[in-house]
KOLGUSE-458150 format. One line per field, with one value per residue (C-alpha): residue in three letters; chain; x, y, z. Coordinates in steps of 0.1 Angstrom, whole numbers. Layout:
aa = c(ALA, ...)
ch = c(A, ...)
u = c(X, ...)
v = c(Y, ...)
w = c(Z, ...)
END
This chain:
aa = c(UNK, UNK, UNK, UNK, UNK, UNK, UNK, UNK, UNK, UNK, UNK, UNK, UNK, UNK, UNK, UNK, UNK, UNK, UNK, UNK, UNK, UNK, UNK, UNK, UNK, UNK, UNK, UNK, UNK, UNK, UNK, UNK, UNK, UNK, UNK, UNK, UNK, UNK, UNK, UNK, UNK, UNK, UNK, UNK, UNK, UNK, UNK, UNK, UNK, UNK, UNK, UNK, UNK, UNK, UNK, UNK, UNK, UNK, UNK, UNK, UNK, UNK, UNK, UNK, UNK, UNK, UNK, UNK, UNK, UNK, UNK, UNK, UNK, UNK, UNK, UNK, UNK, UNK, UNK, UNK, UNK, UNK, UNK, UNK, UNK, UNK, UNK, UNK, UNK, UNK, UNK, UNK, UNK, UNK, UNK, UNK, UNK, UNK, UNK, UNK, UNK, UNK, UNK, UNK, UNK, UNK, UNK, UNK, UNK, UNK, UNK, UNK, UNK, UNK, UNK, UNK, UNK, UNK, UNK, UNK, UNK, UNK, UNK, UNK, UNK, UNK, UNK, UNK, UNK, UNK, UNK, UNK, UNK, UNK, UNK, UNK, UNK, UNK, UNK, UNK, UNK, UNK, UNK, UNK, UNK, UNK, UNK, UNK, UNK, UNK, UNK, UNK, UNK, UNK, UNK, UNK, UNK, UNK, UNK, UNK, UNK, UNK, UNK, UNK, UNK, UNK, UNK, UNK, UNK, UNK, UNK, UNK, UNK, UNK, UNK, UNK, UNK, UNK, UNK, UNK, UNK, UNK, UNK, UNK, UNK, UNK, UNK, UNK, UNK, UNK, UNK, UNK, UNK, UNK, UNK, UNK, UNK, UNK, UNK, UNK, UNK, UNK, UNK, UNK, UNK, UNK, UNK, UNK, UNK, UNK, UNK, UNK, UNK, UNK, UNK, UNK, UNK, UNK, UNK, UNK, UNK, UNK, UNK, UNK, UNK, UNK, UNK, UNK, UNK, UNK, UNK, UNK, UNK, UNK, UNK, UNK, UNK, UNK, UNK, UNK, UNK, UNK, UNK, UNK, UNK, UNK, UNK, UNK, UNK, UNK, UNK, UNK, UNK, UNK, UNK, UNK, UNK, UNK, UNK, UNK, UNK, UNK, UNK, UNK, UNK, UNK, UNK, UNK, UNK, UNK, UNK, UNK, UNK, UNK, UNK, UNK, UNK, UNK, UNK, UNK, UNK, UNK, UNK, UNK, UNK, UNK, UNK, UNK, UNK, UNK, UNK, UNK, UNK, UNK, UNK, UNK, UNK, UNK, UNK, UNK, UNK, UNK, UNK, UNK, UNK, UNK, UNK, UNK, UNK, UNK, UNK, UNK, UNK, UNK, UNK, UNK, UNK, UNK, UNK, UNK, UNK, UNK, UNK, UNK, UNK, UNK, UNK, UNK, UNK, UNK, UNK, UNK, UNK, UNK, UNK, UNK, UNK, UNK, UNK, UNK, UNK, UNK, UNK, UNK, UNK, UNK, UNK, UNK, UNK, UNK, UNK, UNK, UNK, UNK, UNK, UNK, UNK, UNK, UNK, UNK, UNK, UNK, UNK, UNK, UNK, UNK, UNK, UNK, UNK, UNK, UNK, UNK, UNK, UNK, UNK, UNK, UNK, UNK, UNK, UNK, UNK, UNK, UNK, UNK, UNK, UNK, UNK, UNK, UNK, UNK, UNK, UNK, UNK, UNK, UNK, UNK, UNK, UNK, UNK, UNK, UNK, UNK, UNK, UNK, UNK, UNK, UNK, UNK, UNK, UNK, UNK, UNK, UNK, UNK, UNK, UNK, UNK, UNK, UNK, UNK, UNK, UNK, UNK, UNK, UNK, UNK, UNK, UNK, UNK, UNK, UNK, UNK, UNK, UNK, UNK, UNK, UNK, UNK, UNK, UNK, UNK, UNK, UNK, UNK, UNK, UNK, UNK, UNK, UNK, UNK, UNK, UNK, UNK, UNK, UNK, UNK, UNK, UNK, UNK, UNK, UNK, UNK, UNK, UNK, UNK, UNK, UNK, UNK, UNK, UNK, UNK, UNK, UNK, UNK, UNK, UNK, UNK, UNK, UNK, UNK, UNK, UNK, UNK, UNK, UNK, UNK, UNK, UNK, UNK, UNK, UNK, UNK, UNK, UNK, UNK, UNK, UNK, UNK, UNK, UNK, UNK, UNK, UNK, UNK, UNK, UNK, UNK, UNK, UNK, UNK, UNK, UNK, UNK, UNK, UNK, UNK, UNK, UNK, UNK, UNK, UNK, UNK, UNK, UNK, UNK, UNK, UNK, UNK, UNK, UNK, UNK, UNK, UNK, UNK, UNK, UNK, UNK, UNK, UNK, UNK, UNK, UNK, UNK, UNK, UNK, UNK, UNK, UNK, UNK, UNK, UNK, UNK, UNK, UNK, UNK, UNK, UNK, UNK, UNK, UNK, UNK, UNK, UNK, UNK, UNK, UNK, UNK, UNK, UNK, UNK, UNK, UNK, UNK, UNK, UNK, UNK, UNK, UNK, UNK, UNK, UNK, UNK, UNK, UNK, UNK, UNK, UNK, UNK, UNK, UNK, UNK, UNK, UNK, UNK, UNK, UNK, UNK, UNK, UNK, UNK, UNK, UNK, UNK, UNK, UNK, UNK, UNK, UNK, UNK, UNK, UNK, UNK, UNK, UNK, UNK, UNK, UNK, UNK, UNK, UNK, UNK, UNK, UNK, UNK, UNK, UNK, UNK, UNK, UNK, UNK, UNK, UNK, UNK, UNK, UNK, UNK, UNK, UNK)
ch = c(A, A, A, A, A, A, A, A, A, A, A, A, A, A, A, A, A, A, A, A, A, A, A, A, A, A, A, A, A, A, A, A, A, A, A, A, A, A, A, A, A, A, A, A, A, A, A, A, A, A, A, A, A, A, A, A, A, A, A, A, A, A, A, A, A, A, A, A, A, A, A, A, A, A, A, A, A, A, A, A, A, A, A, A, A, A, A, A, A, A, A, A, A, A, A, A, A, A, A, A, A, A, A, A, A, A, A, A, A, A, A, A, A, A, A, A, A, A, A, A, A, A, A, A, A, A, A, A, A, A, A, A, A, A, A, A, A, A, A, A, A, A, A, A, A, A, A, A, A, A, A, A, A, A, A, A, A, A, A, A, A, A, A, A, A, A, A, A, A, A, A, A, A, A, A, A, A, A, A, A, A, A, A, A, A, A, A, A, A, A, A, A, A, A, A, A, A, A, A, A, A, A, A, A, A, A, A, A, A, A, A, A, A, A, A, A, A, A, A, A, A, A, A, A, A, A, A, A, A, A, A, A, A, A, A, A, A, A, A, A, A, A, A, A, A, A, A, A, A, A, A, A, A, A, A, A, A, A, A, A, A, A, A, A, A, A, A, A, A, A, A, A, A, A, A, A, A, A, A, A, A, A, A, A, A, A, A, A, A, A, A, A, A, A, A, A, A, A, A, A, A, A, A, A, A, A, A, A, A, A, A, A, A, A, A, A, A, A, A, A, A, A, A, A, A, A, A, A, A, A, A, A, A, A, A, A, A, A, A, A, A, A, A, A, A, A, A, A, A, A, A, A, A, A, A, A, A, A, A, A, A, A, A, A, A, A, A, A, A, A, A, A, A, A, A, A, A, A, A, A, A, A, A, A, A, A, A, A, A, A, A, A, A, A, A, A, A, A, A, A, A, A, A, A, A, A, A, A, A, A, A, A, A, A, A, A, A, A, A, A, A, A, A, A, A, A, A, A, A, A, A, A, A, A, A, A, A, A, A, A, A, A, A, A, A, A, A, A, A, A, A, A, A, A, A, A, A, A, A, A, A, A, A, A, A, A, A, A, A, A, A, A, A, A, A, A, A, A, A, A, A, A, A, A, A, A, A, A, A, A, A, A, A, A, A, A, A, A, A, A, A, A, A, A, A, A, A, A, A, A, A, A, A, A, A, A, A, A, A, A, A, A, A, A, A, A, A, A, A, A, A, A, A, A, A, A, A, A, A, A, A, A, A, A, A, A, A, A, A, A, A, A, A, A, A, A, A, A, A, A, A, A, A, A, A, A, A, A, A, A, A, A, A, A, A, A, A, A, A, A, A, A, A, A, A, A, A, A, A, A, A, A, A, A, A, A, A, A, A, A, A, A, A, A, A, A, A, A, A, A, A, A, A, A, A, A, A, A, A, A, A, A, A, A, A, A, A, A, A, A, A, A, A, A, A, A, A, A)
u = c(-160, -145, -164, -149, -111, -119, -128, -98, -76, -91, -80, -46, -41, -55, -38, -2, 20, 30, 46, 19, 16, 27, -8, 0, -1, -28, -57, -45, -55, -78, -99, -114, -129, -163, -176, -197, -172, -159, -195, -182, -151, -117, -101, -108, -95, -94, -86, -77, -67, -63, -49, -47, -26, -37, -6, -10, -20, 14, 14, -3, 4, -12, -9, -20, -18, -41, -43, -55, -65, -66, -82, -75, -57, -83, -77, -39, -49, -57, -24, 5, 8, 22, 31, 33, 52, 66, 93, 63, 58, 79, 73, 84, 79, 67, 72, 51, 48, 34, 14, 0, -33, -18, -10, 30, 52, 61, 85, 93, 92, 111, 115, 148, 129, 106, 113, 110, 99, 86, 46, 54, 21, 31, 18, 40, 71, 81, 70, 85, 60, 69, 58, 77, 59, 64, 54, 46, 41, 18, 27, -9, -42, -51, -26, -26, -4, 5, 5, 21, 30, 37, 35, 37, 29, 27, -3, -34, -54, -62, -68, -75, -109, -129, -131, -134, -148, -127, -142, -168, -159, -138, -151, -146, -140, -130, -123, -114, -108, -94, -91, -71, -73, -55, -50, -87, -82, -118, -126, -159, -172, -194, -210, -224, -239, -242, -279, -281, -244, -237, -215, -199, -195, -180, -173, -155, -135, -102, -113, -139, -140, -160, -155, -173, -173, -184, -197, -198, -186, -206, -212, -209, -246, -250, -261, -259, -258, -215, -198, -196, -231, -230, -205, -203, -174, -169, -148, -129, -116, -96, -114, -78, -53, -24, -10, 24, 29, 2, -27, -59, -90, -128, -163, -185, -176, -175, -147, -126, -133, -115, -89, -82, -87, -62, -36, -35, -54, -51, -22, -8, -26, -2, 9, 35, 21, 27, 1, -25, -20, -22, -56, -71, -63, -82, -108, -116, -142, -164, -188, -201, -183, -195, -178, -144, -142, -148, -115, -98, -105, -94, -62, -55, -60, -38, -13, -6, -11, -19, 12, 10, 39, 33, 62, 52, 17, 25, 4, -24, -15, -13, 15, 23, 3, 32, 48, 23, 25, 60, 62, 31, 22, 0, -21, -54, -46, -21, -43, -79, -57, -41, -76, -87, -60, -66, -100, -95, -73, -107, -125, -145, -148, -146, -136, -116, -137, -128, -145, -143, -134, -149, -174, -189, -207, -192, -203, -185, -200, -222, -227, -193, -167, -130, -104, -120, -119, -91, -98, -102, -123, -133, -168, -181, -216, -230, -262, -286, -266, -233, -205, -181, -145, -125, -90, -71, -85, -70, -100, -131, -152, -162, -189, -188, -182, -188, -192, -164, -174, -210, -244, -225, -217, -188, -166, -164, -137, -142, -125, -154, -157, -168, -202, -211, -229, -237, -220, -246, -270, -269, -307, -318, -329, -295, -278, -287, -272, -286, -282, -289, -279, -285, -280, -278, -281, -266, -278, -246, -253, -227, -237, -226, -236, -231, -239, -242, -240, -246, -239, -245, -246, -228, -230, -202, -186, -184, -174, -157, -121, -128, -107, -80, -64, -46, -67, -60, -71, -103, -109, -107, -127, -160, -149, -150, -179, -202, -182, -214, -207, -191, -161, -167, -140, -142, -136, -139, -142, -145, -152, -161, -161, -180, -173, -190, -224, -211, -218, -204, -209, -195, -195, -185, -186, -183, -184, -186, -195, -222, -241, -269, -281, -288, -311, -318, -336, -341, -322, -327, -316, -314, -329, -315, -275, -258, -275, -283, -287, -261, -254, -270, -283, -273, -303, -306, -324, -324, -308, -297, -294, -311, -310, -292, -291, -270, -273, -304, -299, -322, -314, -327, -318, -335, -323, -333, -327, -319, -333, -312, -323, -347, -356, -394, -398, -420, -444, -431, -435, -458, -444, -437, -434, -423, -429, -415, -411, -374, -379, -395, -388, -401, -392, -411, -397, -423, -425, -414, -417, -408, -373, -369, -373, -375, -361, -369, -357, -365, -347, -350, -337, -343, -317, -330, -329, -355, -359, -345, -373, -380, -346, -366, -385, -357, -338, -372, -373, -336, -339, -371, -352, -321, -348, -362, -332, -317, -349, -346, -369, -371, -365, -377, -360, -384)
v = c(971, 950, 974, 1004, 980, 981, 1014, 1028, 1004, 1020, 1052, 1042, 1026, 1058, 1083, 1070, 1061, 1026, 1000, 983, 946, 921, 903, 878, 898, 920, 893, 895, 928, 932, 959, 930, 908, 908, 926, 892, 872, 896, 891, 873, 859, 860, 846, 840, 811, 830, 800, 765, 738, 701, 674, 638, 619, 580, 564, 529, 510, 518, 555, 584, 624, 651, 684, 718, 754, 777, 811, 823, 859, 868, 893, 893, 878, 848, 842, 830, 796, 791, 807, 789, 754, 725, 690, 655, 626, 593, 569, 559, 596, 620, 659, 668, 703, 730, 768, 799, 833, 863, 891, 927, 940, 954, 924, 930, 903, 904, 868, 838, 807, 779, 744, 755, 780, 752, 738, 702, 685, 658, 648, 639, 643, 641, 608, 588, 570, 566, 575, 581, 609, 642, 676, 705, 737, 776, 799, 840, 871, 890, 930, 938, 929, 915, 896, 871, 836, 814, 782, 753, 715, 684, 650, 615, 583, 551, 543, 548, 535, 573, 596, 635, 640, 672, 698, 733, 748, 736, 760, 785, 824, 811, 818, 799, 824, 795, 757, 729, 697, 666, 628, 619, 579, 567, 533, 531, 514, 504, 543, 549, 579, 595, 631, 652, 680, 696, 708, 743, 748, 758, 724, 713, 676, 658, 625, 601, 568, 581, 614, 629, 662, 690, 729, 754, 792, 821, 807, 834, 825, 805, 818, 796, 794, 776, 739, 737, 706, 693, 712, 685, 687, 716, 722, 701, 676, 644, 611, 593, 559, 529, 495, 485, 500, 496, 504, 507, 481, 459, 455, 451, 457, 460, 473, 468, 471, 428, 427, 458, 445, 410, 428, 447, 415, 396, 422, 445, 426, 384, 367, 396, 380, 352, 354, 340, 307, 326, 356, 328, 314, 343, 354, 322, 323, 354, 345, 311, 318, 336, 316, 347, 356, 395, 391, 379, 404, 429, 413, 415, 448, 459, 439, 455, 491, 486, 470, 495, 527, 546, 557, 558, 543, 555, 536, 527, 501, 506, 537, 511, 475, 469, 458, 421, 413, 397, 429, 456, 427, 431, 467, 481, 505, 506, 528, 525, 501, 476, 480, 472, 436, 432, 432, 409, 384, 380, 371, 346, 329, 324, 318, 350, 368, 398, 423, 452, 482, 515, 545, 584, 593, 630, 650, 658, 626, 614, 581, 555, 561, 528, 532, 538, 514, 531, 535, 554, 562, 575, 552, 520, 501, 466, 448, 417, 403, 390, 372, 396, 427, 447, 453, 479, 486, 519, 499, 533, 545, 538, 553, 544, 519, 483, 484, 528, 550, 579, 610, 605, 576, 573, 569, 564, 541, 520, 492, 461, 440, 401, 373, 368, 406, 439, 446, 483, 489, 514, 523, 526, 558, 574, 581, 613, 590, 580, 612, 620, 647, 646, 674, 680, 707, 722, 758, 781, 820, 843, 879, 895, 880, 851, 815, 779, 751, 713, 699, 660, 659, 621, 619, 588, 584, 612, 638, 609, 611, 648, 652, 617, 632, 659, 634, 624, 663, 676, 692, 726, 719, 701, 736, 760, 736, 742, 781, 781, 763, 783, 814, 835, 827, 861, 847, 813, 794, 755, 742, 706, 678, 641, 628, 589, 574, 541, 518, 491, 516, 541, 568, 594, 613, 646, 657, 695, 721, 759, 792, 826, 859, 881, 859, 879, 913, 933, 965, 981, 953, 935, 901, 895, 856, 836, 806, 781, 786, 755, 744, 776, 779, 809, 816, 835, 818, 840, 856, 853, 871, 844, 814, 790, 753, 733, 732, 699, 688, 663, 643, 644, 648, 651, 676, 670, 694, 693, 722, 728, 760, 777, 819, 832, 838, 872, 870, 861, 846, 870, 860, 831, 828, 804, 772, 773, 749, 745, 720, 723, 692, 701, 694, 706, 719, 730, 748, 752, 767, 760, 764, 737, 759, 791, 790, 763, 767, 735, 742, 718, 721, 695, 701, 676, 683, 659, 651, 653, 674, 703, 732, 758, 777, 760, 775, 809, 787, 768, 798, 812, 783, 782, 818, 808, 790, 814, 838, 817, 801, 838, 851, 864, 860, 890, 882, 907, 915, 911)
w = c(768, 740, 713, 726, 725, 690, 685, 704, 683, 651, 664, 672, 635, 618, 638, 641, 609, 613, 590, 568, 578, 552, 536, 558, 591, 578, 587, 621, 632, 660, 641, 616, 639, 640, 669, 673, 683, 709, 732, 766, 753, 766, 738, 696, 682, 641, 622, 634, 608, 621, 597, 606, 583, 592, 569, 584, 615, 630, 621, 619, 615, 630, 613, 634, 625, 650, 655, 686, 697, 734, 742, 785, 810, 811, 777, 783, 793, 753, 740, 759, 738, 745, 727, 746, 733, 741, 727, 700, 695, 674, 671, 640, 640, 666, 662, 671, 665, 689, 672, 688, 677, 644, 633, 635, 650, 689, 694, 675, 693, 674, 683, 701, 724, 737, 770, 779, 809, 822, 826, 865, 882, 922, 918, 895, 907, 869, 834, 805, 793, 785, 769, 750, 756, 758, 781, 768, 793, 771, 781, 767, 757, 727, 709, 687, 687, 659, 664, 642, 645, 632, 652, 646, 667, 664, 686, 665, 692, 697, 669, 679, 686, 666, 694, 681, 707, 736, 765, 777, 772, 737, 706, 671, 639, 617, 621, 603, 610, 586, 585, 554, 553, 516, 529, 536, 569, 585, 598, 626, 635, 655, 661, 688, 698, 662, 670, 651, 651, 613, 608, 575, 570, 543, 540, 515, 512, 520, 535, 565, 572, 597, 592, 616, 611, 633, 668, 697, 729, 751, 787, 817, 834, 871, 869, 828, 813, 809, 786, 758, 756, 749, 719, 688, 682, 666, 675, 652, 658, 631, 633, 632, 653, 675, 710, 722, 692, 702, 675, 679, 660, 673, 660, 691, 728, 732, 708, 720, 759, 748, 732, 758, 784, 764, 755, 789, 816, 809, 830, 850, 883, 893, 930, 956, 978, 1008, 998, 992, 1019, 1042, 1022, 1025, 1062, 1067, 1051, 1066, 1091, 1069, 1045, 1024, 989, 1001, 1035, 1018, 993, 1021, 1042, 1013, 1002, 1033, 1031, 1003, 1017, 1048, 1025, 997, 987, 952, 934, 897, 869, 830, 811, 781, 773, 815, 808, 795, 808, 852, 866, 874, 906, 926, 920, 936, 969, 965, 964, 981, 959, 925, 901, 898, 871, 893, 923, 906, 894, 926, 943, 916, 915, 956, 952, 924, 951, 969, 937, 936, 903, 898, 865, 861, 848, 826, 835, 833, 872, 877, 900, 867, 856, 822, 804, 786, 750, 746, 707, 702, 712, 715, 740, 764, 798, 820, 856, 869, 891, 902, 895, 916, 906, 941, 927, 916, 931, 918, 943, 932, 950, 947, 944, 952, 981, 1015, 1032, 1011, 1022, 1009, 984, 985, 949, 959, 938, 915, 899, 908, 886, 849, 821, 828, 804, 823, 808, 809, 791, 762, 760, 769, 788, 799, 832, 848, 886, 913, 914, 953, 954, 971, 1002, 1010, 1007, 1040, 1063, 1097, 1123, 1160, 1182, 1215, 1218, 1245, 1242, 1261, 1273, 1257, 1226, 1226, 1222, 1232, 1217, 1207, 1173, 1164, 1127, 1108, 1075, 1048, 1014, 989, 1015, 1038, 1008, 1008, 1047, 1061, 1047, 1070, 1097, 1084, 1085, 1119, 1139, 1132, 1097, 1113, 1135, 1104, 1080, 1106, 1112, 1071, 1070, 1093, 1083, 1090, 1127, 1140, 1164, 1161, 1185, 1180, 1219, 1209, 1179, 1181, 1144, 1140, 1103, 1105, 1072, 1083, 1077, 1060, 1086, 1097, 1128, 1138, 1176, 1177, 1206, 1197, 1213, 1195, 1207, 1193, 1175, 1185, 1177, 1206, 1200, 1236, 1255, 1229, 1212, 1177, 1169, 1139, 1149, 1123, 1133, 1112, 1080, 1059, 1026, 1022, 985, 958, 929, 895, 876, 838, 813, 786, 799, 771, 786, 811, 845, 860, 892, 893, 930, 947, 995, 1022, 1052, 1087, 1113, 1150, 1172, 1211, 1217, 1255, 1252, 1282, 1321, 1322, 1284, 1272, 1238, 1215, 1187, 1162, 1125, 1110, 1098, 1065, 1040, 1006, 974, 939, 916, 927, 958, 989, 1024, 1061, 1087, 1117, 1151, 1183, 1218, 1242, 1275, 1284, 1283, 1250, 1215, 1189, 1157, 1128, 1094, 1064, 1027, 1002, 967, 935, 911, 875, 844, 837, 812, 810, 815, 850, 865, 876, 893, 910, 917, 933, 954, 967, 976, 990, 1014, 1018, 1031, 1057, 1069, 1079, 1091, 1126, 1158, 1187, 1225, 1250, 1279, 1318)
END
């Protein structure tokens, strides 16, 4: 389709007089991109040149010019360009300029035409970052935007990272990418993911550079490795920096941890008499350092609530602890110290820890110490076990990550310096969704039933929120999640989050009418009605990465099942079973008596990385299993 874009372009230039572009515009035309770079992408960045000007520990300038040709509507997302700054940050220049296919100019953006706004999340009560940015309703398809800025800042705690390829369906014509470092400040570096990407790396005393050239777009493939894996880049980071005018220098991750402890985390914990008092109080009849932290953890959850401030080294440094007591409210920053500073009152230690909060599992680098991170969260050593608290969380419970900051590399912050753990891996054992139901079938097709559903683990994680929504979001969560259901009405729901074991159970009546097929006297049922393996895996002639799982579960599911008055149960399929170094699974539906069916139902998936050329395999077995969970059985009429 983008071929025959081009070729319809060509047409267009040859068969219409138009003015010739200036030699500046004429690299810009559509028809002189190679046809290459056009395979699965949505967008081409044609040039981008990135120049980081590190003048001294207090300063450094970032130069960008980039041109961008988007090629769709999906492709927007990498024209529209925006600029951040602070009171430490000053944009010196920002302009851009819109191009059609030809290569002649649309719109100028200058620095006037930007809009300004504030970085307000929803979540902030104050913050003093903001953005300049400019938004262009392209009329049609491709264009190409110019790109240019200058920006300085005085925190060099954080120098631009090498990123040329910044997503899937994007492809790179030409990149290049500069570190110009006269002063010869203490410079590390480190590089990823170059593989057989055709990379250009210089380096010198005052200068590093990386240039890339002519990389077709990557496509997205199901269960890949995360993206940064996948791409090349490079992170660059001054032994000696500073941070909202607070220096610091490190080389490993022990020195940048005690920086950080004594600059950002070190004698923000001091609270009122009266708070100690009351903790120490609620704490007295317990002996256990475990059992206090718990109390307290849920002190602090009924106390406060997550709300985040970004003013300044705020955006780095918590707030005082007598403050978030005072207030009520926190970031993840504030609220991780708060938590901390109550347990010292009861002499339990404990350390606030940087990590990357995501579903997608993301690492603090361990060979290469920087500021990293964008969460935090609190570490207690309990003898020979690691107890880990989700400070913003009103609902989690004690001693719980779940999947947003489980099974990864983690900066835990004492006062003699960094150490990096890693948070606690949910094994496939205790990911554990448990199901029971009892069903009755009716003659016209319709079915009752009532389902008991336990669930520990990731998979609590992934369904105790369910009950904190009003019920009529409750009703159409289980009518979208058994959406296969034809007139599904949900006549009751009573939902019970245990944090004491981390369970929880689900207790839900439905109704729905034809369920069933009816074909003369006949009913033709799917026996397995609430844990179905429903979607299609996608098929790939030459798949390029591995396959990931990332979190292993287990699925139990026990089902009694009541065939309706005057019907008689007809032959049943074989048990089958299943087993793949992914995993395995059985289903097996038997007779109890003439009027009951037993359903049972096993899935157990391992987390783990494979080949690539295994994922045929582990798209054979899920659809395996999609197959067998919608097979149908045949009840005869007397």
């Amino acid at each position: 389709m983008l071929k025959k874009v081009q070729l319809i372009l060509v047409a267009i230039f040859l068969c219409n007089p138009v003015r010739v572009p200036a030699q500046d515009d004429f690299s810009l035309q559509m028809v002189l991109v190679d046809p290459i770079l056009t395979d699965n992408a949505n967008a081409i960045v044609r040039s981008e040149d990135v120049e980081i000007h590190v003048n001294s520990v207090n300063s450094v300038v970032v130069k960008t010019k980039r041109v961008v040709t988007v090629l769709n509507k999906y492709g927007n997302r990498h024209a529209n360009s925006y600029e951040p700054y602070d009171p430490d940050t000053k944009i010196k220049k920002a302009q851009a300029t819109v191009y059609n296919a030809m290569g002649q100019e649309i719109k100028k953006f200058k620095r006037k035409d930007f809009s300004d706004r504030s970085m307000y999340d929803g979540f902030s009560l104050i913050g003093d970052n903001r953005f300049i940015y400019f938004e262009h309703t392209p009329i049609d398809y491709p264009y190409t935007l110019v790109y240019e800025s200058e920006v300085e800042s005085k925190n060099t705690a954080f120098i631009n990272p090498w990123f040329p390829i910044a997503n899937y369906n994007l492809s790179v014509e030409n990149a290049f990418y500069k570190v110009l470092n006269p002063k010869k400040i203490p410079l590390r570096t480190k590089e990823n993911s170059f593989g057989d990407f055709p990379v250009e790396v210089i380096k010198g005393d005052q200068e590093i550079s990386y240039s890339l050239v002519k990389v077709p777009a990557l496509r997205k493939e199901y269960k890949s490795p995360p993206f940064p894996e996948l791409v090349p880049n490079a992170v660059v980071t001054l032994g000696n920096f500073s941070l909202v005018n607070v220096e610091g220098s490190a080389d490993d991750w022990k020195s940048m941890g005690k920086w950080q402890y004594q600059n950002l985390v070190s004698g923000r914990d001091e609270l009122p008499e009266s708070v100690i008092k009351e903790v120490s109080e609620l704490v007295a009849d317990v002996d256990s350092n475990k059992e206090k932290a718990k109390r307290i953890y849920e002190y602090v959850q009924n106390k406060t609530r997550y709300i985040s401030v970004q003013l300044g080294i705020g955006g780095w440094m918590p707030m005082m602890a007598a403050d978030v007591d005072r207030l009520g409210y926190g970031d993840c920053k504030a609220l991780t110290n708060y938590t901390k500073a109550l347990l010292e009152t009861q002499n339990i230690p404990s350390y606030y820890t940087i990590v990357y909060g995501d579903s997608d599992k993301r690492d603090i680098d361990p060979d290469f110490a920087s500021m990293q991170g964008n969460h935090v969260i609190l570490n207690i050593p309990n003898n020979d076990e690691d107890i880990w608290l989700e400070c913003t969380s009103q609902s989690a419970p004690f001693n719980f990550l779940g999947d947003f900051t489980d099974d990864r590399n983690v900066l835990v912050v004492k006062p003699e310096g960094g150490e990096i753990k890693r948070t606690k891996k949910y094994e496939p054992e205790e990911n554990t969704l448990h199901t029971t139901a009892t069903i009755f079938l009716k003659s016209n097709a319709s079915i009752d039933a009532e389902i008991v559903s336990v669930s520990k683990g990731l998979q609590y994680d992934w369904r105790y929120l369910t009950k904190s929504k009003p019920i009529k979001e409750q009703k159409l969560h289980y009518k979208e999640y058994w959406d296969y259901i034809n007139g599904l009405d949900i006549l009751s729901l009573n939902l019970e989050d245990d944090k004491d074991l981390i369970s929880y159970r689900e207790k839900v009546k439905i109704s729905a009418t034809n369920y069933s097929t009816k074909a003369g006297t006949r009913l033709l049922v799917m026996p397995n009605v609430f844990n179905r393996v429903k979607s299609k895996m996608p098929s790939y002639t030459n798949r390029k990465t591995p396959l990931v799982i990332s979190r292993g579960y287990i699925d139990t599911d026990e089902y009694i099942i009541n065939i309706p008055k005057g019907y008689v149960i007809n032959k049943l399929p074989e048990e089958k079973k299943l087993e793949t170094i992914f995993g395995t699974f059985s289903s097996n539906l038997e007779k109890l008596d003439e009027s009951r069916l037993k359903l049972t139902r096993k899935l157990k998936i391992k987390d783990g990385r494979y080949p690539k050329e295994k994922y045929k395999e582990y798209r054979k077995f899920m659809s395996d299993i999609r197959n067998i969970d919608k097979s149908k059985i045949i009840l005869k009429q007397q």
